[in-house]
N, CA and C atoms as an extended XYZ file, in Angstrom:
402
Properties=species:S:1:pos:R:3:atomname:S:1:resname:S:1:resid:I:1 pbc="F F F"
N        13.216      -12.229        4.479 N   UNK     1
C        11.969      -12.507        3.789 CA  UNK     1
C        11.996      -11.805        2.433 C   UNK     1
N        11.663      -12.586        1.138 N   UNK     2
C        11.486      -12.073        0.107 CA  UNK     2
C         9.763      -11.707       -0.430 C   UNK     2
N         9.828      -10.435       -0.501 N   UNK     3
C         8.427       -9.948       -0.838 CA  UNK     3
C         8.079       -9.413       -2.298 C   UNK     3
N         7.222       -9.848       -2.833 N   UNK     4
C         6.594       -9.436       -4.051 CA  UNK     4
C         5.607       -8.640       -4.282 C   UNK     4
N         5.419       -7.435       -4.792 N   UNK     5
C         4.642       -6.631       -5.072 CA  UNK     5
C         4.142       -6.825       -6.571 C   UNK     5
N         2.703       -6.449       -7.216 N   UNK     6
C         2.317       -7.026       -8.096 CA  UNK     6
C         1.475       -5.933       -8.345 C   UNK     6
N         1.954       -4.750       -8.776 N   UNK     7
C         0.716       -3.824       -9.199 CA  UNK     7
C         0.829       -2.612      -10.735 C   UNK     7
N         0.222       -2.349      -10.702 N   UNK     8
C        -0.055       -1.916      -12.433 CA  UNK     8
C         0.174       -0.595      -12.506 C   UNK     8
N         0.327        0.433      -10.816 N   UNK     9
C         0.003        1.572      -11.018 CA  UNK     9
C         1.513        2.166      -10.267 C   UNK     9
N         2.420        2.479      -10.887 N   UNK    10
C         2.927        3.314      -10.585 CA  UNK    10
C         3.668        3.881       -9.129 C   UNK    10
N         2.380        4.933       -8.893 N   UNK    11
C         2.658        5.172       -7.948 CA  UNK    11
C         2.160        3.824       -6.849 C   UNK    11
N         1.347        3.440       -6.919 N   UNK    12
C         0.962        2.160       -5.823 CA  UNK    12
C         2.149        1.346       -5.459 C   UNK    12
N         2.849        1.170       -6.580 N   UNK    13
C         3.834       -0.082       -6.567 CA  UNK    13
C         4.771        0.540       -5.794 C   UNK    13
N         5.085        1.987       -6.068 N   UNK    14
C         6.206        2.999       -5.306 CA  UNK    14
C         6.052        3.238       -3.530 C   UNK    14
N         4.740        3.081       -3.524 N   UNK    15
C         4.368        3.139       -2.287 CA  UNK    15
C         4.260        1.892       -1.395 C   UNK    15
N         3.556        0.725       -1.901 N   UNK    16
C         3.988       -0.014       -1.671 CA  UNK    16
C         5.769       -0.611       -1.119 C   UNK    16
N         6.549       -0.692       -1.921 N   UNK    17
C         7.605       -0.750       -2.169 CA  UNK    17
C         8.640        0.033       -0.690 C   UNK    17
N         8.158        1.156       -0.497 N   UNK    18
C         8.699        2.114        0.852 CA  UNK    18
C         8.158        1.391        1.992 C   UNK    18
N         6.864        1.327        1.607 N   UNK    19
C         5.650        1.053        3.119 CA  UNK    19
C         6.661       -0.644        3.421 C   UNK    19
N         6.907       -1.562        2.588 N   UNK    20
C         7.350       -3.110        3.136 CA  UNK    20
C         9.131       -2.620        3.006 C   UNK    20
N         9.728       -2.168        2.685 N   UNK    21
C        10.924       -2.043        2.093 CA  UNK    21
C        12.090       -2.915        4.268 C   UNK    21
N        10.926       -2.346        5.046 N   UNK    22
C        12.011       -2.734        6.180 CA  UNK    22
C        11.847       -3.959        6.892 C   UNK    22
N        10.716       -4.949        5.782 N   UNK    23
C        10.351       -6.285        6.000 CA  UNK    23
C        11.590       -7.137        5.498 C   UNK    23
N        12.398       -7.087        4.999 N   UNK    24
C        13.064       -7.495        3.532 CA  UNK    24
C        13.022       -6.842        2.086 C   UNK    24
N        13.870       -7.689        1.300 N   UNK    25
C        13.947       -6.842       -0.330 CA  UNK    25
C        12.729       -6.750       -1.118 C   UNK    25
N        12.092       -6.124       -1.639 N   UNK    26
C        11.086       -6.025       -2.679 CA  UNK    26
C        10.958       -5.914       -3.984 C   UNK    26
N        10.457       -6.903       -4.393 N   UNK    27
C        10.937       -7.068       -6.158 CA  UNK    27
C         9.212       -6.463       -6.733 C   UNK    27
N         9.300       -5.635       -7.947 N   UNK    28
C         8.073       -5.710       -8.165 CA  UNK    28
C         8.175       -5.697       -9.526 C   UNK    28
N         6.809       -6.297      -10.029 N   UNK    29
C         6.026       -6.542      -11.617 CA  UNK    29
C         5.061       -5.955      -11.481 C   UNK    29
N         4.200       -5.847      -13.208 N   UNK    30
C         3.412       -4.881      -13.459 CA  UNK    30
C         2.027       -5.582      -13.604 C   UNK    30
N         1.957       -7.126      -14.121 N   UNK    31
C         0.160       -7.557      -14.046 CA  UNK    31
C         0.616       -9.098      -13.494 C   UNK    31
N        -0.148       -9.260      -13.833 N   UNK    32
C        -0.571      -10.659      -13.180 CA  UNK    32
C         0.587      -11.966      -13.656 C   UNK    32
N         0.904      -11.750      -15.139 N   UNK    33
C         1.677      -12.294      -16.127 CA  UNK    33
C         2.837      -12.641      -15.101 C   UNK    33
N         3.256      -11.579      -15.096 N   UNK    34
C         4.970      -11.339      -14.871 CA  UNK    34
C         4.917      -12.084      -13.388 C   UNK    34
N         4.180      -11.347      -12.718 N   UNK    35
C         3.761      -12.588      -11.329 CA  UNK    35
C         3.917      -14.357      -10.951 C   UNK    35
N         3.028      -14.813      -12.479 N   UNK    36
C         3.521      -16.204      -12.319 CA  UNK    36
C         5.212      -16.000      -12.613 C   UNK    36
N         5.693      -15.123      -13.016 N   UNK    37
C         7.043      -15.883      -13.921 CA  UNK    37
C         7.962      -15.865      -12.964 C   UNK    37
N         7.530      -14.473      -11.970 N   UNK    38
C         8.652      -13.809      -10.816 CA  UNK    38
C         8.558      -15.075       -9.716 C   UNK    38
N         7.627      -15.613       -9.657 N   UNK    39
C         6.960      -16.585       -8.530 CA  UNK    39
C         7.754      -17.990       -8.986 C   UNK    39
N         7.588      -18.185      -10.289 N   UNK    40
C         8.558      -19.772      -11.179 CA  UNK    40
C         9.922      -19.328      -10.691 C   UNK    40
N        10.494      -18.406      -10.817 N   UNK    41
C        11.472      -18.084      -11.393 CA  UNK    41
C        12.042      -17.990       -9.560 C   UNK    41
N        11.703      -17.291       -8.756 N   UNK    42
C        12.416      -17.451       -7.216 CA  UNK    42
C        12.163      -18.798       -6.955 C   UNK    42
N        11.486      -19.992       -7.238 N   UNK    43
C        11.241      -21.376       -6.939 CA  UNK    43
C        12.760      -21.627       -8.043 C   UNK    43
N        12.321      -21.627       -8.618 N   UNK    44
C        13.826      -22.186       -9.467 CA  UNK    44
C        15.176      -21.738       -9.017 C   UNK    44
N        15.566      -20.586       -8.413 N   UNK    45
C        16.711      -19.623       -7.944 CA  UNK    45
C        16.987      -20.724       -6.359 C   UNK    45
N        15.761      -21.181       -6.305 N   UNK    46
C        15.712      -21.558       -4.457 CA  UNK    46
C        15.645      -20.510       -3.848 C   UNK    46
N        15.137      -19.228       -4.087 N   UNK    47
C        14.782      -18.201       -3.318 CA  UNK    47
C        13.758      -17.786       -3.306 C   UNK    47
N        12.553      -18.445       -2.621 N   UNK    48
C        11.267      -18.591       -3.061 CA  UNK    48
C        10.694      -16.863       -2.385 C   UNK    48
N         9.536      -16.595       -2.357 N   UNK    49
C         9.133      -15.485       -2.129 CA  UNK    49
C         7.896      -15.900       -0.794 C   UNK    49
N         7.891      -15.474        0.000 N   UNK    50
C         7.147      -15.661        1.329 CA  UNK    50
C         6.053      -15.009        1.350 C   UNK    50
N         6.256      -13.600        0.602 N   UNK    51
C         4.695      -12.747        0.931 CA  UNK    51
C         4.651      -12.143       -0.459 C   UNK    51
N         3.502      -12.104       -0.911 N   UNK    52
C         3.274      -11.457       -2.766 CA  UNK    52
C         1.999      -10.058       -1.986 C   UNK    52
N         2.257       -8.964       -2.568 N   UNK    53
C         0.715       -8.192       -2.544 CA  UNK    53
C         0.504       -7.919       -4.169 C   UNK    53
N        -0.762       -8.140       -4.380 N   UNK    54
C        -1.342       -8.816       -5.415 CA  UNK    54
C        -2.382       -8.000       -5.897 C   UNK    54
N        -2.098       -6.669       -6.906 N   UNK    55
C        -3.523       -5.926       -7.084 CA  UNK    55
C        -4.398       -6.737       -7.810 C   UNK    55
N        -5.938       -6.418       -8.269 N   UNK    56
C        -6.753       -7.358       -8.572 CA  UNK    56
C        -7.019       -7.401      -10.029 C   UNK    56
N        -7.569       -6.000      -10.264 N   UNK    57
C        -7.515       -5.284      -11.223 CA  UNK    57
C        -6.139       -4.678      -12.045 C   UNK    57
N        -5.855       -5.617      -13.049 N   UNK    58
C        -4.719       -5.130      -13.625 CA  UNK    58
C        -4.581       -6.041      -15.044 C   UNK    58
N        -4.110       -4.855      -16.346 N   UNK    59
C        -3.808       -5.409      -17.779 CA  UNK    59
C        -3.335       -6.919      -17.875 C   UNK    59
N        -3.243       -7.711      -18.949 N   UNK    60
C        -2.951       -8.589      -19.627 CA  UNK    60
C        -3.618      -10.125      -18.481 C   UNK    60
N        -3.287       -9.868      -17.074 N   UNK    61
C        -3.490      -11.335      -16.587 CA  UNK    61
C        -3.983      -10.550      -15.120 C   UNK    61
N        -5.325      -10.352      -14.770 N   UNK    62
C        -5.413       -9.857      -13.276 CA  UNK    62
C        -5.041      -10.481      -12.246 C   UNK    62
N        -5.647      -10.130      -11.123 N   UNK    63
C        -4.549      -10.875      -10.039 CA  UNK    63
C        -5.554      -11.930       -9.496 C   UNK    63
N        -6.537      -12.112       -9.804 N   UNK    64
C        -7.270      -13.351       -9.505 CA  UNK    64
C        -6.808      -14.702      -10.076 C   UNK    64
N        -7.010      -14.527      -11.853 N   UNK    65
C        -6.251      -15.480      -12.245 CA  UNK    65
C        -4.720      -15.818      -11.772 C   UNK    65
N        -4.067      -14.689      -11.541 N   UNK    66
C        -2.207      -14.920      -11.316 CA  UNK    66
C        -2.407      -15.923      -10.164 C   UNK    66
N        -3.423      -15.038       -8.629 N   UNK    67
C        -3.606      -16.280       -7.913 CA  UNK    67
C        -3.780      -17.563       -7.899 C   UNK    67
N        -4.581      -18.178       -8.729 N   UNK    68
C        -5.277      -19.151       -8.770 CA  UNK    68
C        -3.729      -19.843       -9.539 C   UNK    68
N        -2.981      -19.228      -10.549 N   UNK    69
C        -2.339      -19.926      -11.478 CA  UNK    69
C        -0.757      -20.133      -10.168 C   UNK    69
N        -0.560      -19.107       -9.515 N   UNK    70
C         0.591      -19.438       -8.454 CA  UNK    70
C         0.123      -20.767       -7.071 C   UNK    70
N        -1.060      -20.837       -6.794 N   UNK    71
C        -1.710      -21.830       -6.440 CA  UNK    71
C        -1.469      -23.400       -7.347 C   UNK    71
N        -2.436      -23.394       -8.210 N   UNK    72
C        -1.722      -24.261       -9.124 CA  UNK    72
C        -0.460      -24.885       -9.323 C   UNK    72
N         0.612      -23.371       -9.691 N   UNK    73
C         1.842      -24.381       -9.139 CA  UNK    73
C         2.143      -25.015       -8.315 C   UNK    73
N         2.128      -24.320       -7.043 N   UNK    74
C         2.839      -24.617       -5.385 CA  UNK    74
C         2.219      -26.291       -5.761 C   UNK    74
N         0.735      -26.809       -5.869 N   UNK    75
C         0.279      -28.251       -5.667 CA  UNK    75
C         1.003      -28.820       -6.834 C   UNK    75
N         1.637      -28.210       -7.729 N   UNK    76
C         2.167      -29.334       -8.991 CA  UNK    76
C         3.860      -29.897       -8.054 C   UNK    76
N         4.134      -28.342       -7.041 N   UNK    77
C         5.655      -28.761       -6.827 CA  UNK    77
C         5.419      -29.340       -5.549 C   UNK    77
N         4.515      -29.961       -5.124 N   UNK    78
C         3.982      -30.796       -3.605 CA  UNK    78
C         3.950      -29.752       -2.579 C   UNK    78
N         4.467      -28.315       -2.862 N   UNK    79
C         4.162      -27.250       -1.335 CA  UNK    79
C         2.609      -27.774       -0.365 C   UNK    79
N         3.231      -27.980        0.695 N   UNK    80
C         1.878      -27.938        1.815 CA  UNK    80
C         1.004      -26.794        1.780 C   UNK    80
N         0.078      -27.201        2.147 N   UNK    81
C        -0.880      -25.608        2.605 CA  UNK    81
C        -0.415      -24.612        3.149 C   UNK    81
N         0.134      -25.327        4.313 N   UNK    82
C         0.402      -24.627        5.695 CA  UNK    82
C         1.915      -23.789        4.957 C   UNK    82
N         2.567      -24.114        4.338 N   UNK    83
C         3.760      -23.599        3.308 CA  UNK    83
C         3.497      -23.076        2.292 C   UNK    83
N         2.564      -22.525        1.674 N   UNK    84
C         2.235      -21.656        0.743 CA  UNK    84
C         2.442      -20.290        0.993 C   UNK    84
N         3.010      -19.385       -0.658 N   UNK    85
C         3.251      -18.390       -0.127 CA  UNK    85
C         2.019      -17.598        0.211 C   UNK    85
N         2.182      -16.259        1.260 N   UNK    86
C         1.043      -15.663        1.949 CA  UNK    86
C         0.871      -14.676        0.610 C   UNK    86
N        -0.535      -14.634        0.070 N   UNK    87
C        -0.732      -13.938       -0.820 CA  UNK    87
C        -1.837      -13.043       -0.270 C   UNK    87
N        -1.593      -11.550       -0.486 N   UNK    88
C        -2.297      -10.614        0.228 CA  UNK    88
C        -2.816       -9.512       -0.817 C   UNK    88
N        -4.515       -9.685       -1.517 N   UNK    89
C        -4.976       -9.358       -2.191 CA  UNK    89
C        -5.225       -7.641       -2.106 C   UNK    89
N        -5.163       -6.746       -3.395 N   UNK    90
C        -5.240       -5.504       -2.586 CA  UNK    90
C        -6.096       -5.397       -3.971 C   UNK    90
N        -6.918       -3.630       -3.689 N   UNK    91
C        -7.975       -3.434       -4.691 CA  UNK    91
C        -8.558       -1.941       -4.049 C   UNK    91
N        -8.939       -1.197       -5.027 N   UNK    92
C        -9.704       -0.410       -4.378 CA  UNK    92
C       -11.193       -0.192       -4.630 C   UNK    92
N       -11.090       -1.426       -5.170 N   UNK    93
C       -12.952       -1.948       -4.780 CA  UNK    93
C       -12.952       -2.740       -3.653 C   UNK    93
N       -14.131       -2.175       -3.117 N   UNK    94
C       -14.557       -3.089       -2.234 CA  UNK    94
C       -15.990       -3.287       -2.476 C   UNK    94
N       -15.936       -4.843       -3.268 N   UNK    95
C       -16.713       -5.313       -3.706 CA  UNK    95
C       -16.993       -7.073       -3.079 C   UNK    95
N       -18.025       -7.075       -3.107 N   UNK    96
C       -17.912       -8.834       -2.011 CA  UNK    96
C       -17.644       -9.968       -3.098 C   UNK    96
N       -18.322       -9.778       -4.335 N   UNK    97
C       -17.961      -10.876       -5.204 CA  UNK    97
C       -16.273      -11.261       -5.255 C   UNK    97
N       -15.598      -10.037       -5.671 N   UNK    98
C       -13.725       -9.680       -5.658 CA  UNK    98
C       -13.528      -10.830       -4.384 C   UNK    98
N       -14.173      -10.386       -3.121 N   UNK    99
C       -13.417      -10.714       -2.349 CA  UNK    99
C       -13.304      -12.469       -1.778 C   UNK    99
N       -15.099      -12.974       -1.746 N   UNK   100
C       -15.140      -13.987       -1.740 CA  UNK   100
C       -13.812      -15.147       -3.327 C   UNK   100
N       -14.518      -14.484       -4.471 N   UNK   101
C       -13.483      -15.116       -5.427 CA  UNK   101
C       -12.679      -15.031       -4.753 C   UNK   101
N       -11.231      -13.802       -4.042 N   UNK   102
C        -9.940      -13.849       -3.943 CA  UNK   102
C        -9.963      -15.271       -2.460 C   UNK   102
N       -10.981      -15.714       -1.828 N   UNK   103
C       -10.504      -16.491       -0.537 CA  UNK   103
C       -10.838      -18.044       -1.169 C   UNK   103
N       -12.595      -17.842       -1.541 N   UNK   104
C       -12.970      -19.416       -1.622 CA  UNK   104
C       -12.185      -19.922       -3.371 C   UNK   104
N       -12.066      -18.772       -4.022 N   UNK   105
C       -11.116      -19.948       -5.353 CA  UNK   105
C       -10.200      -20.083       -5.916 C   UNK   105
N        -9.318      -18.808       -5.246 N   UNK   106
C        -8.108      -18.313       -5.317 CA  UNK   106
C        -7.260      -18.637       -4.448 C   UNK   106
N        -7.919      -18.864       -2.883 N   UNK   107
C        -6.906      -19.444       -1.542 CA  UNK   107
C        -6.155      -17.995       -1.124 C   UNK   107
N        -6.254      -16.965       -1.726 N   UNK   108
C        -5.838      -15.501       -1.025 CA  UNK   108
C        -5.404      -15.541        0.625 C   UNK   108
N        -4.493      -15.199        1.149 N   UNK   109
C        -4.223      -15.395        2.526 CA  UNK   109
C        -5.089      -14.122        3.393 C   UNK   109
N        -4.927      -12.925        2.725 N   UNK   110
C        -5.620      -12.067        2.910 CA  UNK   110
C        -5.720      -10.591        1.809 C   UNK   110
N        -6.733       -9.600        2.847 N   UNK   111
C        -7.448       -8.884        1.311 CA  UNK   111
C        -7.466       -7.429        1.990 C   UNK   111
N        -6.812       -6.679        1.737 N   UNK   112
C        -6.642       -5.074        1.621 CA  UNK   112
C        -7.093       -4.248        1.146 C   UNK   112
N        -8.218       -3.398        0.628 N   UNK   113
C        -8.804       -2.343        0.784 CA  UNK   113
C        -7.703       -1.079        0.264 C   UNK   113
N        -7.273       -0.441       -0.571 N   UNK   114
C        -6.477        0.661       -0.981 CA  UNK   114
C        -7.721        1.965       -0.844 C   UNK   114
N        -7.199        3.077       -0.199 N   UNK   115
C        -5.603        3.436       -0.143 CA  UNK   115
C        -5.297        2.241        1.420 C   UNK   115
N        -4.272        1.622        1.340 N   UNK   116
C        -3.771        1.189        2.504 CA  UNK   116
C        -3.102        1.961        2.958 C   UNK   116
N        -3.467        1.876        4.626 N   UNK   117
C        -3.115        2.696        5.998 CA  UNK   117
C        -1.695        1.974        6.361 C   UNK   117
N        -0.713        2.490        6.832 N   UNK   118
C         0.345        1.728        7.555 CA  UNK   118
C        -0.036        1.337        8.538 C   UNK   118
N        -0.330        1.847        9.430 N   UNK   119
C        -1.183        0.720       10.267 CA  UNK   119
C        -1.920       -0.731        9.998 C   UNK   119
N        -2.754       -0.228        9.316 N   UNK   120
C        -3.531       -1.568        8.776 CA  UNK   120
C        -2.461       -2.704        8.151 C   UNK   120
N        -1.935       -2.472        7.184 N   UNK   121
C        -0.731       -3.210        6.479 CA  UNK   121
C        -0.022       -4.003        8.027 C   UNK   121
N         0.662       -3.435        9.169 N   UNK   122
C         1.413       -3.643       10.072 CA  UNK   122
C         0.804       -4.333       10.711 C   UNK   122
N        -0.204       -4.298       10.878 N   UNK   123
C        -1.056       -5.122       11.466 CA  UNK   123
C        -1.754       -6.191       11.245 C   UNK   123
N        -2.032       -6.216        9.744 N   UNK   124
C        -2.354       -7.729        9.018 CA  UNK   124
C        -1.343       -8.793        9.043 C   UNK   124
N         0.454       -7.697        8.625 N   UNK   125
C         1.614       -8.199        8.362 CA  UNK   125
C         2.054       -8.964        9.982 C   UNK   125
N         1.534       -8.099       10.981 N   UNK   126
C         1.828       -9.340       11.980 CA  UNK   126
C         1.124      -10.336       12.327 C   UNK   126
N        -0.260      -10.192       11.886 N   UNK   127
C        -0.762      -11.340       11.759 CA  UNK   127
C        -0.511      -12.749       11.080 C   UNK   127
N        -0.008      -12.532       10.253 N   UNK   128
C         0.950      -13.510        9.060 CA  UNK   128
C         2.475      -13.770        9.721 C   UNK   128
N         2.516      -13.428       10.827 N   UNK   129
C         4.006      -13.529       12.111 CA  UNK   129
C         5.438      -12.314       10.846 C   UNK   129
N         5.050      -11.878       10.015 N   UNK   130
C         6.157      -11.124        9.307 CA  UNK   130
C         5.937       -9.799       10.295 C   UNK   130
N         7.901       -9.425       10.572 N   UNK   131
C         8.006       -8.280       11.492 CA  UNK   131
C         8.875       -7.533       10.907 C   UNK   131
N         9.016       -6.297       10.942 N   UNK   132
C        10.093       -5.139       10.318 CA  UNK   132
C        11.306       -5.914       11.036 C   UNK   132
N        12.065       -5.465       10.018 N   UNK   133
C        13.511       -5.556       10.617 CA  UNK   133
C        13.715       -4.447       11.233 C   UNK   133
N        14.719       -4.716       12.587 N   UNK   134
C        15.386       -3.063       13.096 CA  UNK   134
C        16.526       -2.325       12.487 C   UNK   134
């Protein structure tokens, strides 16, 4: 499984990055921008990306729009619903407007709450059927 991390901060992305590292490889970018390109760019390789975590709040292109614009593609390249990649919104607001936007207009698969718990993460992540490798 190829996973994408999408965050602005540093240490988040670092942490991130450890916390999925035994799901598969982890590629990460810094806003929203680089997101569509990393997302074009594994569709073009034929190595598409299965799971993105997606901060919300972040410089040049946030992750609402990136959503909506990686959405956008998948329907230009005929991807099914049910075949879209799982995009898993993270933020450390928890705010209801954020969240409704990230489901009803964005299509967000799901929505995380920072600081994220390993637990919690492991547990959303099997919900989405993704399992650590041994």
């Amino acid at each position: 499984m190829r996973i994408l991390v999408v965050e602005d901060d540093f240490a988040s992305r670092r942490m991130m990055q450890r916390l999925l590292a035994s799901y598969g490889p982890v590629d990460v970018v810094v806003d929203g921008g680089e997101a569509v390109e990393a997302f074009k760019m594994g569709w073009d390789e034929e190595r598409p990306y299965e799971l993105v975590f997606m901060d919300i709040m972040m410089p040049r292109m946030n992750g609402q729009e990136a959503l909506k614009r990686i959405r956008t593609l998948e329907k230009s390249m005929g991807v099914k619903s049910v075949d879209e990649v799982k995009i898993i919104m993270t933020t450390v607001m928890e705010d209801p407007k954020n969240v409704v936007e990230a489901f009803s207009e964005g299509g967000a698969t799901a929505y995380l709450v920072k600081p994220i718990e390993l637990s919690e993460l492991r547990a959303e992540l099997e919900k989405l059927g993704f399992h650590a490798n041994a």
